[in-house]
C-alpha positions in Angstrom: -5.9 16.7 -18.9 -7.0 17.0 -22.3 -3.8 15.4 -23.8 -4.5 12.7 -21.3 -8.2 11.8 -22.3 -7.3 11.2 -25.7 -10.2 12.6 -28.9 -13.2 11.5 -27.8 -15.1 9.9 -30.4 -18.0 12.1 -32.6 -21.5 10.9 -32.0 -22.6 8.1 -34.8 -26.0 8.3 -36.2 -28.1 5.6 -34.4 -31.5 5.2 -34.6 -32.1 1.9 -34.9 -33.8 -0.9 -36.4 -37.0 1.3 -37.2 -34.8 4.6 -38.4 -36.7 7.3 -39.1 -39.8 5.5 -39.4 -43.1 6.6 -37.3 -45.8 4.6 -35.3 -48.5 4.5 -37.8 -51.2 1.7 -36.0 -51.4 -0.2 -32.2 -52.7 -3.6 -31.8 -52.7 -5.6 -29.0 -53.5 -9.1 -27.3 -54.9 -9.8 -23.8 -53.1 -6.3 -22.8 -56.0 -5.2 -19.4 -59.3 -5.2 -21.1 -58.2 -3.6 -24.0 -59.5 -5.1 -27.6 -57.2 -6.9 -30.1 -58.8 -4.1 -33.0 -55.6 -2.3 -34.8 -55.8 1.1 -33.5 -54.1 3.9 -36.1 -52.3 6.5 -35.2 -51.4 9.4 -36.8 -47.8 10.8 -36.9 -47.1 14.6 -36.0 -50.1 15.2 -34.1 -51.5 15.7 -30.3 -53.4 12.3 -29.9 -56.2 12.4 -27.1 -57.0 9.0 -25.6 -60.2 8.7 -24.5 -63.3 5.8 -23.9 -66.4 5.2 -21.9 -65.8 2.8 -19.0 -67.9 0.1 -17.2 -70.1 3.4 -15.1 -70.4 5.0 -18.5 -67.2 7.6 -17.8 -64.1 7.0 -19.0 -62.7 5.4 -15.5 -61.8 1.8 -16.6 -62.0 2.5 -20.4 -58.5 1.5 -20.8 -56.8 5.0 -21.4 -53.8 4.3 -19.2 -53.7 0.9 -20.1 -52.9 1.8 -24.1 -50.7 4.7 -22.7 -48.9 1.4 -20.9 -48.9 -0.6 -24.0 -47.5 2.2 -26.1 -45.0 2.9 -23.9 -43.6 -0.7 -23.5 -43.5 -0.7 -27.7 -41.6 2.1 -27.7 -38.8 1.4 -24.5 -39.7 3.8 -22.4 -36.8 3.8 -20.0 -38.4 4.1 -17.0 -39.6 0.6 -17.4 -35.7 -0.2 -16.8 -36.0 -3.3 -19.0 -31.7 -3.4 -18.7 -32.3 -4.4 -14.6 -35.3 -6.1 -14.2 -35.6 -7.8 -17.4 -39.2 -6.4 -17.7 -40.7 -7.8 -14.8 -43.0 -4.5 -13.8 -44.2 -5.0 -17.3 -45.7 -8.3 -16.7 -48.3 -6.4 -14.6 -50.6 -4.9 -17.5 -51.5 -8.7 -19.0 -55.3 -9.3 -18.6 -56.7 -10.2 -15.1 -60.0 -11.2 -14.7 -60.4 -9.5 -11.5 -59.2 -6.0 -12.6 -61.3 -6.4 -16.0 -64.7 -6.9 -13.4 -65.3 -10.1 -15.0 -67.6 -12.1 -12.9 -65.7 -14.7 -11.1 -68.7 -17.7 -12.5 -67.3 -17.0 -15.6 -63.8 -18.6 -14.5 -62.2 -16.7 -17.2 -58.1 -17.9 -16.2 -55.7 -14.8 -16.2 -53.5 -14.1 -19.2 -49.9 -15.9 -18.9 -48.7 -13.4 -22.0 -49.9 -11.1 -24.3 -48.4 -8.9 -27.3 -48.1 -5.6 -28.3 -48.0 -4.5 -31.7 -46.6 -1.5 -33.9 -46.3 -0.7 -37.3 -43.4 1.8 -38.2 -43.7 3.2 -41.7 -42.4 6.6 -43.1 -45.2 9.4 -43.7 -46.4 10.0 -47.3 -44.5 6.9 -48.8 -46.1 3.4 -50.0 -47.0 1.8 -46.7 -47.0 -2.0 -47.6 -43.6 -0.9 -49.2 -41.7 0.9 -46.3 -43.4 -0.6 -43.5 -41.6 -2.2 -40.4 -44.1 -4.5 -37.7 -42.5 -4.7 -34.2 -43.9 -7.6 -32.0 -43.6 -7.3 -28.2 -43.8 -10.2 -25.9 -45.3 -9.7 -22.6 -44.9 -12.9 -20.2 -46.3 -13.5 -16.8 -42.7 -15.2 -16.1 -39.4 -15.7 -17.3 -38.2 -14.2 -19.6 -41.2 -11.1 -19.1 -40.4 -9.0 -22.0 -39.5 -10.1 -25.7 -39.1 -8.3 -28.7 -39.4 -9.2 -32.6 -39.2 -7.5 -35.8 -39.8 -8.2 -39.7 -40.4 -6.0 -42.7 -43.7 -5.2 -44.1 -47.3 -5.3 -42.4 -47.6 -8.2 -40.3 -50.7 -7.9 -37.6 -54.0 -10.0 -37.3 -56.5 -9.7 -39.8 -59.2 -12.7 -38.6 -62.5 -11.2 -38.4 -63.5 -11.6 -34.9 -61.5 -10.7 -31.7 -61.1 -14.3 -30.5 -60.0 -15.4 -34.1 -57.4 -12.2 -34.2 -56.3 -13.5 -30.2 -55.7 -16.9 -31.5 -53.7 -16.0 -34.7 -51.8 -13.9 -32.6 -49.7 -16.8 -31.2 -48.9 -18.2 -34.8 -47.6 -14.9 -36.3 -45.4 -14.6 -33.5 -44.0 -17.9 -34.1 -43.7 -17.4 -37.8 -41.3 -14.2 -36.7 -37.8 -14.9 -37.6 -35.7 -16.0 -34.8 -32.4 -14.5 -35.6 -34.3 -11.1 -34.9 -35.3 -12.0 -31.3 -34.2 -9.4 -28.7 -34.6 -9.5 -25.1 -35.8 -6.7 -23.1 -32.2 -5.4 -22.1 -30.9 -5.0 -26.0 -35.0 -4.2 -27.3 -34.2 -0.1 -26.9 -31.1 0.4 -28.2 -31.7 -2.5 -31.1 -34.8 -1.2 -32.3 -35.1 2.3 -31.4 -31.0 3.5 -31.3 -28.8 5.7 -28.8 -31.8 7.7 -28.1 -35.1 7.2 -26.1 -37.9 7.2 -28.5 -40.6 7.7 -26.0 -41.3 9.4 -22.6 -44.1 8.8 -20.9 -46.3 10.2 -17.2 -48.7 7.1 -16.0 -50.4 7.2 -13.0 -49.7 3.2 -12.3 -48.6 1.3 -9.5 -47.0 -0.8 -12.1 -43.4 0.3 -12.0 -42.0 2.9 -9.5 -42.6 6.5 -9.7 -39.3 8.4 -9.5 -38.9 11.9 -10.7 -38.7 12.7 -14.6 -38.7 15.1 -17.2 -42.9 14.2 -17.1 -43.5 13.5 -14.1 -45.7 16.4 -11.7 -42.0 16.0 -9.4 -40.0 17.2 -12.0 -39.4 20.2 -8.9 -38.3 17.1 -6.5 -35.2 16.6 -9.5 -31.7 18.3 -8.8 -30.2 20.0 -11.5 -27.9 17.4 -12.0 -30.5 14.9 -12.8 -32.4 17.3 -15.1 -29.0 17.6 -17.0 -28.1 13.3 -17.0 -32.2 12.9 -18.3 -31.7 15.3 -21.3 -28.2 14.2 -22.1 -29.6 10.6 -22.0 -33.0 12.2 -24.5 -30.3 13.6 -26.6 -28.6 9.7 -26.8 -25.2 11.2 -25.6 -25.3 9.4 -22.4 -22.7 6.7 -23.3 -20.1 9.7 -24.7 -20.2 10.8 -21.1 -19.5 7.7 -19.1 -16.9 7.4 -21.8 -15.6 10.7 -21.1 -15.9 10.3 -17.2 -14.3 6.7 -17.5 -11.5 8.0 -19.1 -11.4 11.2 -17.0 -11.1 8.7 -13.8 -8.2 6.6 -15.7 -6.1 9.9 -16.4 -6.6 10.5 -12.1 -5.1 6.8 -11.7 -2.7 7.2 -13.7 -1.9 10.8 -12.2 -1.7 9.5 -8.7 0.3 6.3 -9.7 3.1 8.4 -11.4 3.1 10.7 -7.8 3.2 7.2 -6.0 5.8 5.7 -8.3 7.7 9.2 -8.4 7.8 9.8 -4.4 8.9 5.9 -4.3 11.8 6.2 -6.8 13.2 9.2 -4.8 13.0 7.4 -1.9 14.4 4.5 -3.2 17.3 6.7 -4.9 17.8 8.9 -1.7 18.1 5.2 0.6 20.5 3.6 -2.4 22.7 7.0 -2.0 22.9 6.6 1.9 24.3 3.0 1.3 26.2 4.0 -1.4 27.8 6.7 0.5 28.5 4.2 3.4 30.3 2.1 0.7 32.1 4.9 -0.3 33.7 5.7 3.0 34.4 2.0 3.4 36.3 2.2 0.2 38.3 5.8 1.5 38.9 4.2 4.7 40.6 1.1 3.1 43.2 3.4 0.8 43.6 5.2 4.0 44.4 2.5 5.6 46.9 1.1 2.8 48.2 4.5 2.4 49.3 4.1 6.3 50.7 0.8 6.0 53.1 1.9 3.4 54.0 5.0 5.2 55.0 3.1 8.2 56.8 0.2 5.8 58.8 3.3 4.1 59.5 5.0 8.3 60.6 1.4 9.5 63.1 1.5 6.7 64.2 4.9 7.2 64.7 3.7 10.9 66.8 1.1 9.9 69.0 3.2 7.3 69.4 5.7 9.9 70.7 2.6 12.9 73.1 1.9 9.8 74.4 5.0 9.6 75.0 5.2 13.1 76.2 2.3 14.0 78.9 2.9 11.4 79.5 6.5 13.7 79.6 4.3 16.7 82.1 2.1 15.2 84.3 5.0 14.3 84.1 6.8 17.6 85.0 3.3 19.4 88.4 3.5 17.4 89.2 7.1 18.6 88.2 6.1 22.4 90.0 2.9 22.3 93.3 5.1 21.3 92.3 7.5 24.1 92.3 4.7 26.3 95.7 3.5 25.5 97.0 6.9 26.1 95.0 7.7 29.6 96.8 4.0 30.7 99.7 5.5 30.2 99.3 8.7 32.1 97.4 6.0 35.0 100.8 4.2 35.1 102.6 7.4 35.5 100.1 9.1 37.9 100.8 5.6 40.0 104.1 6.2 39.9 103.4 9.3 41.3 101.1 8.2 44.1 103.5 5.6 45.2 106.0 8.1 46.2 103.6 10.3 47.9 101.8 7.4 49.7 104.9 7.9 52.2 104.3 11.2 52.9 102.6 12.2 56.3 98.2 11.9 56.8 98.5 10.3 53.7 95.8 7.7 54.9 93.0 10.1 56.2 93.2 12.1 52.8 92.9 8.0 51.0 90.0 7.9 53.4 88.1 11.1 52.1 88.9 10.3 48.8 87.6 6.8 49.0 84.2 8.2 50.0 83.8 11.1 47.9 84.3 8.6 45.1 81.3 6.0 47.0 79.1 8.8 47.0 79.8 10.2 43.8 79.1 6.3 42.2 76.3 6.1 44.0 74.9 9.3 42.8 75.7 8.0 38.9 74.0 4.7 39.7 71.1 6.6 40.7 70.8 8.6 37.5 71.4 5.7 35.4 68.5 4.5 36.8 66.3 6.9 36.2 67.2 7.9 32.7 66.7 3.7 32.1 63.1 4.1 33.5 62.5 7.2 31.6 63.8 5.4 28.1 61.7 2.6 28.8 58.7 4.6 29.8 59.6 6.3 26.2 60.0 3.2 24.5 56.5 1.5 25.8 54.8 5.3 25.0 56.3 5.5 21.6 55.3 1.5 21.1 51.3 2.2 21.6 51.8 5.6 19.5 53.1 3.5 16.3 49.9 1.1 17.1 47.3 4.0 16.9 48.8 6.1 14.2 47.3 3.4 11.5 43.6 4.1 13.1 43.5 7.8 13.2 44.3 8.2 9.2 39.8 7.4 9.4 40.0 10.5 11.9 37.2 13.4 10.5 38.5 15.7 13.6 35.1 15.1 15.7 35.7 14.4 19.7 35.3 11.3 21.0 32.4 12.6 22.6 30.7 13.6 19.6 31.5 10.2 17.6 30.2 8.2 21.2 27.1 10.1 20.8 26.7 9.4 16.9 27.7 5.8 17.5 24.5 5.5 20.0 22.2 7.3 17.4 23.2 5.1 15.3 22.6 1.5 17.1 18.9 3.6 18.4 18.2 4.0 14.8 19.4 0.5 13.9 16.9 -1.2 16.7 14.4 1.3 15.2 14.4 0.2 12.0 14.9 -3.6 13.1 11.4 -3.2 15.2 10.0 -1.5 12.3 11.0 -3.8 10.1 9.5 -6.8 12.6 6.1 -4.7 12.5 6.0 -4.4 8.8 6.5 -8.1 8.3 4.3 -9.0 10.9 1.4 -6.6 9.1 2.2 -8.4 6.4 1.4 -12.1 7.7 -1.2 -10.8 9.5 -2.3 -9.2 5.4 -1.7 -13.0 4.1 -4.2 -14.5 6.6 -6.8 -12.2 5.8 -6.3 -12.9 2.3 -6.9 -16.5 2.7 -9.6 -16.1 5.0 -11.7 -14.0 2.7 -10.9 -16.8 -0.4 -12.4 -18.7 1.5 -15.6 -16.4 2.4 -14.8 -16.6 6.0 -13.1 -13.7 7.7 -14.5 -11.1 10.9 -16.8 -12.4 13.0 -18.8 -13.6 10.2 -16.0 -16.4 9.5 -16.4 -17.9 13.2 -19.6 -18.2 13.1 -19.4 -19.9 9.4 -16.5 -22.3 11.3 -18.9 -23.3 14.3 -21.8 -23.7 11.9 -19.7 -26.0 9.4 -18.5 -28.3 12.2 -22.5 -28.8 12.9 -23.0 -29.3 9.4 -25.2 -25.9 9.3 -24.7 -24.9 5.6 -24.2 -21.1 5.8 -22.6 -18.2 3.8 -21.4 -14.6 5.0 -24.1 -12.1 4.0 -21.3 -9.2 2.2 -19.7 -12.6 0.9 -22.9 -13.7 -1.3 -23.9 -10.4 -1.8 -23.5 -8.5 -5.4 -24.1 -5.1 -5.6 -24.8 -3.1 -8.6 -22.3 0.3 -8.6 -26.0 1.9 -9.1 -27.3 0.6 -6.0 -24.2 0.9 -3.5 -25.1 4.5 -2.4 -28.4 3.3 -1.0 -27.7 -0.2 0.2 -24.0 0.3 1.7 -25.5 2.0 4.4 -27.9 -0.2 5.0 -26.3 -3.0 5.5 -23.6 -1.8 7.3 -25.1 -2.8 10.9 -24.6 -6.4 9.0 -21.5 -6.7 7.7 -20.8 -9.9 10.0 -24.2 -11.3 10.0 -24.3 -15.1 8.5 -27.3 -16.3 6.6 -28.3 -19.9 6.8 -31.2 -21.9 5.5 -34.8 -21.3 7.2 -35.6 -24.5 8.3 -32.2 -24.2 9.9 -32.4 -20.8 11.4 -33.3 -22.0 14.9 -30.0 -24.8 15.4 -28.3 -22.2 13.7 -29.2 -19.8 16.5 -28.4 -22.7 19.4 -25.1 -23.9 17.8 -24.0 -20.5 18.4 -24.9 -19.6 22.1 -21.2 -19.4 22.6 -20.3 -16.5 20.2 -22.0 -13.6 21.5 -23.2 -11.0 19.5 -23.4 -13.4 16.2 -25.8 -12.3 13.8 -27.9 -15.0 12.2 -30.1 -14.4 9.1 -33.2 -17.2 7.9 -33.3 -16.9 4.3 -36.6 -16.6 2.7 -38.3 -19.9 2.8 -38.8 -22.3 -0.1 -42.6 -21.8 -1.0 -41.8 -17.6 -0.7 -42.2 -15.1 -3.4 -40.4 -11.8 -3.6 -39.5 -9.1 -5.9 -35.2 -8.2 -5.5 -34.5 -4.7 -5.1 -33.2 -3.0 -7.9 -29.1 -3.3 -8.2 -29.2 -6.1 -5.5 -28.1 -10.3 -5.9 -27.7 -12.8 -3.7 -26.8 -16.5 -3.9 -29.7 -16.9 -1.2 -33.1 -16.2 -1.1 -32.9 -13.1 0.9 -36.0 -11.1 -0.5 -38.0 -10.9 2.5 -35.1 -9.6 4.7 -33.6 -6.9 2.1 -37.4 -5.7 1.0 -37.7 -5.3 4.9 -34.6 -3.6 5.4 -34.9 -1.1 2.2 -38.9 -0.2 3.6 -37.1 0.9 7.3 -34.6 2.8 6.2 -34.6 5.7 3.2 -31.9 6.5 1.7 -30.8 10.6 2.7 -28.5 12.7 0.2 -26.8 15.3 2.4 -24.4 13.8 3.8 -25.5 10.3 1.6 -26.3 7.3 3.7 -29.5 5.9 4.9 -31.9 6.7 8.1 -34.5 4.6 9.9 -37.0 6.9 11.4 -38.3 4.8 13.7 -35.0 3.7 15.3 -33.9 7.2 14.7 -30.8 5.7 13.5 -28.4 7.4 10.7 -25.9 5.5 9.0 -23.1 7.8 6.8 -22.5 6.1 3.9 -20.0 6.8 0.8 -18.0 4.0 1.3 -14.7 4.3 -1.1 -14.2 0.8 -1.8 -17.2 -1.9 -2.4 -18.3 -3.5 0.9 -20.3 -6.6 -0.7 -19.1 -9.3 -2.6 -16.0 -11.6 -2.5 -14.3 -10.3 -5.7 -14.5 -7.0 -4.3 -13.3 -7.6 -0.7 -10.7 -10.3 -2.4 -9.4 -6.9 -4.3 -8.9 -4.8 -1.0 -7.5 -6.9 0.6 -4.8 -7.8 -1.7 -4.0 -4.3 -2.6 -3.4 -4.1 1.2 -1.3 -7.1 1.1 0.7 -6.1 -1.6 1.0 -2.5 0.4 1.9 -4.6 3.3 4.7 -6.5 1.2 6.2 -2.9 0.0 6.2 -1.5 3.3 8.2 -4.5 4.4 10.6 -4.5 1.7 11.1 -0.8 2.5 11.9 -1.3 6.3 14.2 -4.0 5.2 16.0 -1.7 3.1 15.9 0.7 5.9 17.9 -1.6 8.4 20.0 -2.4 5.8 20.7 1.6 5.0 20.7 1.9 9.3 23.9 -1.1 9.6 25.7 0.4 7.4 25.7 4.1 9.7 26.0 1.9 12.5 29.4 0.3 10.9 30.2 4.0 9.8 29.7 5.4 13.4 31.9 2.6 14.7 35.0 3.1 12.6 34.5 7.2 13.0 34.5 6.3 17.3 37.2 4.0 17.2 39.3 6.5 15.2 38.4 9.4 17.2 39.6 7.8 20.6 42.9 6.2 18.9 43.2 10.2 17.7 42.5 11.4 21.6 44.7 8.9 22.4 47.6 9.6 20.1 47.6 13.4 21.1 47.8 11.9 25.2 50.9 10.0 23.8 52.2 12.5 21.8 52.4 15.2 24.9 53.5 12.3 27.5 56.5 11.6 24.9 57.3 15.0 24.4 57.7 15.3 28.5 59.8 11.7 28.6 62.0 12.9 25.9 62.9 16.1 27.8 63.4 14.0 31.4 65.3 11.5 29.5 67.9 14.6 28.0 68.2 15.8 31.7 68.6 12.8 33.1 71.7 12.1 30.1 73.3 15.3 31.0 72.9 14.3 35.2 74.1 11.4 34.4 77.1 12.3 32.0 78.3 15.1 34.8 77.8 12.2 37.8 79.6 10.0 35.5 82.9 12.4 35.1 82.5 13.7 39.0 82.7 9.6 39.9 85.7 9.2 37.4 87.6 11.6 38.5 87.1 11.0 42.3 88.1 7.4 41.8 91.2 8.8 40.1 91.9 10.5 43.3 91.3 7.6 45.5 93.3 5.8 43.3 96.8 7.5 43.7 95.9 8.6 47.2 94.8 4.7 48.7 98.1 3.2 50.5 99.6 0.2 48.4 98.4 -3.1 49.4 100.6 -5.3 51.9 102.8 -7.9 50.1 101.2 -11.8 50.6 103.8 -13.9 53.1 104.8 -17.1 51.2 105.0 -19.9 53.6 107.4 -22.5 52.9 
């Protein structure tokens, strides 16, 4: 983790503007009822404020009031000049009321006033070393203001009102290249480290728990820790180091995210790959087969050459055995014709005659069935030759098997197809939402904004025109919660607003503060609309609660849980969700269309191995049908070749026993 987060940087010596300097003398100007007299102070040393007040005690002497003006020199924190700009400041100016002046007197209320510090380093040459800091209180905009220049530079006029009137030139005379505002006064003047902490009893600014404060026992230990790292001026080094601690995470969990991806991606690319693979095996399979049968067709052919040449030479030696049985036919006739005069010559013809019918017919009827057996053979052997090419893609599963694999496969296929459907649906569905928050109209929110528009109801969603310091989510996420689709329109308008929308029910509908209102914004919180009266409302019902965080309205007793991951207001923020979830959406999609891809190409696979695995179940059917034919058809030869001679040698008997045929009577 270390290796990750880098060195962090050494802490630089800052202290500021005023270094090493101390506060050697106060003055200020229309500050409460204090006087513009230059009060010194003396460095190193427990300084008791005290003074007799209007009853002659020291309530109302002003104690608190220079404890306020000393602490607004010096940047106490806790006025949280970085966030309100000074505002709670603008409360210690001079009132007439508050000083008990008599109202006859019409004495107007101060609309600034200055505070005033000299900064000069113990036991040197004051005039020489001196620093004068000039603080600008205002009753408005901007409230605090902050000035420097070297040397001794206060009001010396005689009288008070003399001092209260130069007061306004030497501030003018101040060098404006030196001018701070009350968010860069601290750190400019006073460096990476508070100069002053302060405990005043004053409804001026909040009271929250400090390293001063009597509830310093309310503070966790974690917030006594973050207030003496931030005394110590460390505070930035550790939101650097917890900055950089939360990039090394990111980064951690995008290299799991990117790694689990690529072996995804690398396991779906091997599927296909594999498919491709087999294609390419079944294809040299498949050539390998036609060649085998080219080279078993030629054979064939060599081998009908070679014995048709046999035939040829067998014909020669039959022929020649022909001539010779003629001869003994013509001398076995000669033979016959002598006997044919013997006695019962005719009835023995007879016999003969039909033993030789019945043995012919007996040789017809095995040529006929050794012909159907051949041709049985011939047809069997045909569709054999046909599925011998297919089953070369045969792996040796059942046909079965390979049907039930095949239907996996077109399941998983319409699987991935609806899958796919969804994802790309999700993802339209992601673009929409996308556009709609651009345009500060999605939820509910955006059809009320849509009704309101068309009645010319200028309105904006409240989380849309919201902004939300990261300080201040833990307390106001929560709260607003309940209003996430609430709309806010002007307050003069707030009553159409309410008609126009009779037919969305349930549509929240926020007045804005009216025009002639004053309020004071939470801290952390911004809105395009005047919505002080509303959030002050909503922050005084419900408290914020730490365990579990969220916020709780007593009254209601209503809890909301809050720790909300991702920011709920503001339309950078939601724009920033929801494109993350549209570019999640767009992955997902491009994954499922990789996974019908990945699914086709088992389907094709699952295909080829079933059509193989019948032609194989086939083949073997074939194979033990031909095996059967070629046995009847070697039976039926030898039936037929012993009918054949029987029938031959009866009709040779017939033949010399049949009485000679009457001679034909010529008429003349």
């Amino acid at each position: 983790m270390n290796e990750d987060l880098g060195e962090l940087p050494e802490l630089a010596e800052h202290r500021g503007v005023v270094g090493d300097r101390h506060l050697v003398a106060v003055q200020t100007f229309d500050i409460a009822r204090l006087t513009t007299h230059a009060v010194p102070v003396v460095p190193e040393t427990f300084v008791a404020v005290s003074g007799m007040g209007p009853k002659e005690d020291s309530n109302g002497s002003g104690k608190t009031s220079f404890l306020i003006a000393v602490s607004l020199l010096l940047a106490d924190p806790q006025w949280r000049f970085e966030s309100n700009h000074g505002l709670y400041a603008s409360g210690i100016l001079f009132k007439p009321d508050a000083a008990g002046v008599d109202r006859a007197q019409q004495m107007p209320a101060a609309t600034h006033g200055y505070v005033v510090g000299v900064f000069a380093d113990t036991g040197s040459d004051l005039a020489a070393e001196a620093l004068t800091v000039w603080v600008r209180i205002a009753a408005s905009a901007p409230y605090v203001q902050a000035n420097w220049i070297e040397g001794i530079h206060v009001a010396d006029a005689p009288t008070d009102a003399e001092r209260a009137v130069q007061a306004d030139d030497l501030w003018q005379e101040l060098d404006t290249a030196h001018l701070l505002a009350g968010s860069r006064m601290a750190e400019k003047l006073y460096g990476n480290a508070p100069r002053c902490l302060t405990y005043l009893d004053t409804p001026l600014r909040p009271a929250v728990p400090s390293l001063l404060s009597q509830q310093l026992t309310a503070m966790d230990p974690h917030d006594i820790g973050e207030a003496l790292i931030a005394l110590s001026g460390m505070t930035h080094l550790l939101e650097q180091e917890s900055a950089l601690r939360g990039k090394s995470l990111e980064h951690a969990r995008e290299l799991e995210k990117v790694r689990a991806e690529h072996a995804q991606t690398t396991a779906g690319e091997e599927e296909v790959m594999e498919g491709v693979r087999a294609r390419a095996r079944a294809r040299a399979a498949l050539k390998e087969g036609r060649d085998a049968w080219q080279l078993f067709v030629a054979a064939s052919c060599v081998q009908s050459v070679q014995a048709d040449r046999k035939l040829t030479a067998d014909l020669e030696g039959k022929q020649e055995q022909v001539r010779q049985a003629r001869v003994l036919v013509g001398q076995a006739r000669g033979r016959v014709d002598e006997l044919r005069t013997a006695t019962g010559l005719a009835d023995v013809a007879g016999s003969a005659r039909q033993a030789w019918t019945d043995a012919k017919q007996v040789a017809e009827q095995a040529g006929t069935v050794r012909t159907a057996a051949a041709t049985t053979q011939g047809l069997v052997r045909q569709e054999m030759a046909g599925l011998r090419p297919g089953t070369t893609l045969w792996r040796g599963t059942s046909g079965t098997d390979a049907h039930a694999v095949l239907e996996r496969a077109r399941a998983e296929l319409y699987a991935a197809q609806q899958q796919a459907q969804d994802a790309h649906r999700v993802a339209g569905e992601a673009r929409k939402l996308v556009k709609a928050v651009e345009q500060g109209r999605s939820g509910v929110a955006g059809e009320a904004l849509e009704i309101l528009t068309a009645e010319n109801i200028s309105a904006l969603g409240l989380m849309d025109q919201l902004q939300l310091e990261e300080s201040a989510r833990a307390a106001w996420e929560p709260r607003l919660w309940a209003w996430r689709d609430a709309v806010v329109v002007p307050h003069v308008r707030a009553d159409r607003a309410r008609e126009v929308l009779h037919g969305l029910p349930g549509a929240q509908v926020i007045a804005a503060d009216a025009e002639d209102a004053v309020g004071v914004w939470p801290h952390g919180v911004r809105s395009r609309m005047p919505l002080t009266g509303f959030l002050c409302t909503l922050e005084e019902r419900m408290r914020t609660v730490n365990e579990p965080p969220g916020a709780c309205d007593t009254g209601l007793s209503l809890a909301v849980v809050g720790g909300f991951g991702a920011p709920l207001a503001g339309r950078a923020a939601r724009l920033a969700q929801v494109r993350a979830h549209l570019e999640q959406c767009r992955n997902e999609a491009g994954t499922a269309d990789g996974a019908v891809k990945t699914a086709e190409a088992r389907r094709e696979i699952a295909e080829i191995e079933h059509t193989a695995a019948l032609a194989a179940e086939r083949l073997a059917a074939l194979q033990e049908q031909d095996t059967e034919l070629t046995a009847a058809v070697t039976a039926a030869d030898a039936e037929l070749t012993t009918a054949r001679s029987r029938e031959r040698a009866l009709q040779e008997t017939w033949d010399r026993l049949r009485p000679p045929s009457p001679p034909t009577r010529r008429r003349w």
